[in-house]
C-alpha positions as a printed NumPy array, in Angstrom:
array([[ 72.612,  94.081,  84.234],
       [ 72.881,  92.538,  80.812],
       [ 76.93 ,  91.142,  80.887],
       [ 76.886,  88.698,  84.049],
       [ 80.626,  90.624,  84.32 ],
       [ 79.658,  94.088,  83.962],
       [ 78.479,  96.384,  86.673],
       [ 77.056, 100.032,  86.496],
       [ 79.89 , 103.496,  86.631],
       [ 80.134, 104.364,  90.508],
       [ 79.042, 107.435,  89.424],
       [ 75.605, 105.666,  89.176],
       [ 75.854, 104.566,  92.888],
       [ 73.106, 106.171,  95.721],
       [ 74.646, 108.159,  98.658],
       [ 74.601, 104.517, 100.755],
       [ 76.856, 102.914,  98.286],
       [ 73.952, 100.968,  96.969],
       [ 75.363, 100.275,  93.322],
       [ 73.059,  97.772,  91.616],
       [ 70.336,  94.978,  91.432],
       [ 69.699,  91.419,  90.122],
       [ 72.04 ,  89.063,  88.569],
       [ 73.547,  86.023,  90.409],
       [ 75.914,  84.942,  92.892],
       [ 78.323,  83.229,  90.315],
       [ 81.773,  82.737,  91.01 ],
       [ 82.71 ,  85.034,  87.577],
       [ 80.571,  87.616,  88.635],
       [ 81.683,  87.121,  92.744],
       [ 85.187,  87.803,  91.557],
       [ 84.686,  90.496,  89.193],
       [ 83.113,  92.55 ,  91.539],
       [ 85.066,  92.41 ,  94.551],
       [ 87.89 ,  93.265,  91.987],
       [ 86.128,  96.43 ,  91.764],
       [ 85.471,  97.212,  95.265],
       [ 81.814,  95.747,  94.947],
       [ 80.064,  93.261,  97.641],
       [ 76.712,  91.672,  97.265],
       [ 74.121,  92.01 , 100.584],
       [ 70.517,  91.419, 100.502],
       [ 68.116,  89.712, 102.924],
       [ 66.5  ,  86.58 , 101.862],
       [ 64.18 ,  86.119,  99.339],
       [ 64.645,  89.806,  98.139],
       [ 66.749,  90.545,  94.82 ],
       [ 70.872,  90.698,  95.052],
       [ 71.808,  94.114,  96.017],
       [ 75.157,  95.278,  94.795],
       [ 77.37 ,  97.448,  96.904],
       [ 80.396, 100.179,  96.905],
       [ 80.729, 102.297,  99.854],
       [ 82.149, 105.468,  99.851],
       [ 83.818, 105.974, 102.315],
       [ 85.373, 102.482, 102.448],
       [ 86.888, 100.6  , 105.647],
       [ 90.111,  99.062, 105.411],
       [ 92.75 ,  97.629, 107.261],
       [ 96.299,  97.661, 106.652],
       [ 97.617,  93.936, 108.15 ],
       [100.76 ,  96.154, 109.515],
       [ 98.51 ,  98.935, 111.52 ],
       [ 96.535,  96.208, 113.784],
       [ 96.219,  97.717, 116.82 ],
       [ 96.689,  95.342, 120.108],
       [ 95.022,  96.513, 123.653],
       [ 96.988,  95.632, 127.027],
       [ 93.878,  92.919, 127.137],
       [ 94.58 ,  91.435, 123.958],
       [ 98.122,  91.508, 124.455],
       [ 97.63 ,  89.461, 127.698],
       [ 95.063,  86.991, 125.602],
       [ 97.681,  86.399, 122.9  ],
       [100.366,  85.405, 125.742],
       [ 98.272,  83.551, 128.033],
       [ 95.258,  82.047, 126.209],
       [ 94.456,  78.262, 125.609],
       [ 92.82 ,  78.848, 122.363],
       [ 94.116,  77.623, 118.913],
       [ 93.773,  79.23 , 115.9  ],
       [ 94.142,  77.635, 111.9  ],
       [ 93.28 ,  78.527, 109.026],
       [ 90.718,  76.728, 106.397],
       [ 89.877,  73.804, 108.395],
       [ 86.359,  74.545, 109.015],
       [ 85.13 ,  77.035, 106.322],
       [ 81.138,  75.445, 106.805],
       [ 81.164,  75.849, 110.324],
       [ 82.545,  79.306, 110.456],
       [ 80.284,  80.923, 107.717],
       [ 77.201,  79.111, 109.535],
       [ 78.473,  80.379, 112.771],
       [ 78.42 ,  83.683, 111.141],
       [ 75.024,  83.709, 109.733],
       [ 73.179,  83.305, 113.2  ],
       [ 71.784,  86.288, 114.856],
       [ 73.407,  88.011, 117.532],
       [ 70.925,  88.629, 120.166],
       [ 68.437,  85.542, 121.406],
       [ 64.971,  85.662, 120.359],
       [ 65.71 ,  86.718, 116.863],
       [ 63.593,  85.202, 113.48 ],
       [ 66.807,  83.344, 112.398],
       [ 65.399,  82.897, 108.782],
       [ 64.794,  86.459, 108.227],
       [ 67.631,  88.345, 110.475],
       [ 70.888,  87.479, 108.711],
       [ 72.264,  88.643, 105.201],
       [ 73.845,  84.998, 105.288],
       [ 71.276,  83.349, 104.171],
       [ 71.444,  80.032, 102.208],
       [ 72.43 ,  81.783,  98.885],
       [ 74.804,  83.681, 100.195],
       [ 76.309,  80.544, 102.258],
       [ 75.676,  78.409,  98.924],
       [ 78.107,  80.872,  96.673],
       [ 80.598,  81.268,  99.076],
       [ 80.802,  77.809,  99.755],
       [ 82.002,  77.103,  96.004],
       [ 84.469,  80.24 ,  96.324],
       [ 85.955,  78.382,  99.068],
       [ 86.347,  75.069,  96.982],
       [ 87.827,  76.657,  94.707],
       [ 90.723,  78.14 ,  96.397],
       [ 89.308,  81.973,  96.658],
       [ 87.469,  82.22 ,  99.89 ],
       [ 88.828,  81.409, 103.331],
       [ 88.591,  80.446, 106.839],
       [ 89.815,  81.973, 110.228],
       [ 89.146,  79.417, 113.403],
       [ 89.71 ,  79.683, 116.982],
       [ 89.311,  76.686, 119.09 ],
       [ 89.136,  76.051, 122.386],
       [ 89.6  ,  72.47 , 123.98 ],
       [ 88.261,  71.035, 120.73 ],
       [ 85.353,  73.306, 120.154],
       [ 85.072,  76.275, 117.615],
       [ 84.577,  79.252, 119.209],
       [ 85.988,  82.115, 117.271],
       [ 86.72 ,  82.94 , 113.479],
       [ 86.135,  84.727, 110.539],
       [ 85.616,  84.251, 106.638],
       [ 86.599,  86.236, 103.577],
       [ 88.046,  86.458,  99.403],
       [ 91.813,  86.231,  98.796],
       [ 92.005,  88.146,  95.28 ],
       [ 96.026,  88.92 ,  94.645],
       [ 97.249,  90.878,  97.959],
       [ 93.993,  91.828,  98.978],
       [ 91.808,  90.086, 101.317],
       [ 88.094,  90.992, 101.18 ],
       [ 86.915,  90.481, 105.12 ],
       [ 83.287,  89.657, 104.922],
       [ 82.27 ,  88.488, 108.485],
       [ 83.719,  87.589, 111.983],
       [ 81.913,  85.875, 115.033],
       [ 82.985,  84.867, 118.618],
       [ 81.54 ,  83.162, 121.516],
       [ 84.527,  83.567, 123.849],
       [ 85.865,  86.883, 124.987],
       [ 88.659,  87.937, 122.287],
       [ 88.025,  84.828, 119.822],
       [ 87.572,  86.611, 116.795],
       [ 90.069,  89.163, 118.04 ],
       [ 92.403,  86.066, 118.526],
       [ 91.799,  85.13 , 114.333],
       [ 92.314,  88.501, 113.248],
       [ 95.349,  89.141, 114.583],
       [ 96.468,  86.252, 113.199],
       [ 95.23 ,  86.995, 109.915],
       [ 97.006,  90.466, 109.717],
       [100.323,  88.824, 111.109],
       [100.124,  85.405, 108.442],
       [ 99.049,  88.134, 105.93 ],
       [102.02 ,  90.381, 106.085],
       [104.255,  87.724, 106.08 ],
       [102.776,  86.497, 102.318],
       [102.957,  89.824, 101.006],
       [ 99.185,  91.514, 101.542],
       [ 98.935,  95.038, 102.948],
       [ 95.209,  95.139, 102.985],
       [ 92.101,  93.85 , 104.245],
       [ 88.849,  95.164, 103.183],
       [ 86.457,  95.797, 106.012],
       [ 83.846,  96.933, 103.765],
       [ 81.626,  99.702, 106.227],
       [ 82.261, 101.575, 109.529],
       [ 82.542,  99.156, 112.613],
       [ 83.744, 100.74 , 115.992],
       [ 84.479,  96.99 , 116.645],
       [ 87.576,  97.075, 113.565],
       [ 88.285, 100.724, 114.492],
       [ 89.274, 100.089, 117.666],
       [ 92.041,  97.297, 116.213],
       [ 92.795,  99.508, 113.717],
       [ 90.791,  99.852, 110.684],
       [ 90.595, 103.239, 108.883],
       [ 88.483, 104.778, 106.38 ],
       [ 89.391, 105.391, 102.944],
       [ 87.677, 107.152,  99.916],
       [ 86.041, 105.053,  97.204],
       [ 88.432, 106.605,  94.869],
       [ 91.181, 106.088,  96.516],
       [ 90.252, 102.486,  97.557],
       [ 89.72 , 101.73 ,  94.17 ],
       [ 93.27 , 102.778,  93.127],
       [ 94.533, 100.391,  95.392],
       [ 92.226,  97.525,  94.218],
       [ 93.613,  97.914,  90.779],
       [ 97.102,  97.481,  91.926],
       [ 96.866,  94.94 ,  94.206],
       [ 94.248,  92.259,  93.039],
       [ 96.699,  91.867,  89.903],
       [100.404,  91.321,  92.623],
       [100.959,  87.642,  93.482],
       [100.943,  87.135,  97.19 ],
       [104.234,  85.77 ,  98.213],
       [102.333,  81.962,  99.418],
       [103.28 ,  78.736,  97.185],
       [100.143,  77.655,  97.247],
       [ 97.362,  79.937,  97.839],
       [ 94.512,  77.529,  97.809],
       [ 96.29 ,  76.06 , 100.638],
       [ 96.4  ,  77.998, 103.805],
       [ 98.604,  77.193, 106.882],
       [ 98.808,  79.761, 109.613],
       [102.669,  79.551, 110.771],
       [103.18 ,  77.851, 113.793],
       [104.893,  80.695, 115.63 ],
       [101.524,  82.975, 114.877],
       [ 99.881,  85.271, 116.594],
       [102.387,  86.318, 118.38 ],
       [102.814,  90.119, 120.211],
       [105.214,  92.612, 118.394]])
């Protein structure tokens, strides 16, 4: 790519969404494509692979779907959820492999880079936390790109049953209430289907991009996020 701001016709894109190679991980660029539905994801050390899925998952913050389990979590759990008090700690969290045993260095998309460039989204008001504590410790949360009244999810992790579940509902409830309709889920999880998440053309994601990454969410100051003090709560 020539323009650090210009990315290839999704006509161009293979059948796995991949869309492009090489460039950088700068905020312009960062911005500019997740305006256009696009998401970088590459292991470390290889070159930054662009994506746009098609299908696309998304969740709309009104659809979240809450299980008899969760419901009884949400009423009757100890944990503590916030917003953008510990975006380090939750993106780390994130980048460490799931199962034990696993070459951390070479198993996780997050890699410094990635952790780098989101890092300086973050302190600059465009990327934020999700956390879920538990006496004191963090134990839950999830990270993502606030671009008008979208918000881009890009990756959840939980070491206590229902943690992340915890910060999502959260998210979709604090969400709604400052005027966003959608989260981006980027690919097919049975995790997000099962709260909710639905998939939705390319096309037809795309149309929605273009009207809502230019609305002003309904949030005085978006660099500063507070979850309200009455969230999550069950509907």
């Amino acid at each position: 790519m020539i323009d650090q701001t210009l990315f290839p016709p999704f006509s161009e894109a293979y059948e796995d969404g991949l869309l492009a190679a090489g460039g950088d991980l700068s905020v312009t660029r960062l911005l500019n494509a997740y305006r256009r539905g696009i998401f970088p994801w590459f292991n470390k050390n290889d070159p930054i692979l662009w994506w746009s899925p098609d299908p696309r998952l998304v969740l709309w913050t009104d659809q979240i779907k809450l299980s008899k389990s969760l419901k009884k979590t949400i009423r009757n759990t100890l944990m503590r959820v916030t917003f953008d008090l510990a975006f380090n700690q939750v993106i780390n969290a994130c980048s460490l492999p799931r199962q034990e045993g696993v070459d951390t260095e070479n198993s996780t998309w997050i890699h410094p880079d990635m952790i780098a460039a989101y890092t300086e989204l973050h302190q600059r008001g465009h990327a934020h936390s999700v956390e879920c504590w538990l006496d004191g410790q963090l134990v839950g949360g999830l990270y993502g790109i606030a671009i008008g009244q979208v918000f881009f999810g890009e990756s959840m992790f939980s070491t206590v049953t229902d943690s992340s579940k915890l910060a999502l509902v959260a998210l979709c409830q604090q969400l709604q209430r400052w005027g966003y309709p959608l989260i981006d889920c980027q690919i097919y999880s049975g995790h997000l289907a099962s709260l909710g998440a639905e998939e939705m053309s390319r096309d037809d994601f795309i149309v929605q991009l273009d009207q809502l990454c230019l609305q002003s969410p309904q949030i005085s100051y978006s660099h500063l996020w507070q979850l309200d003090p009455d969230l999550p709560v069950i509907p």
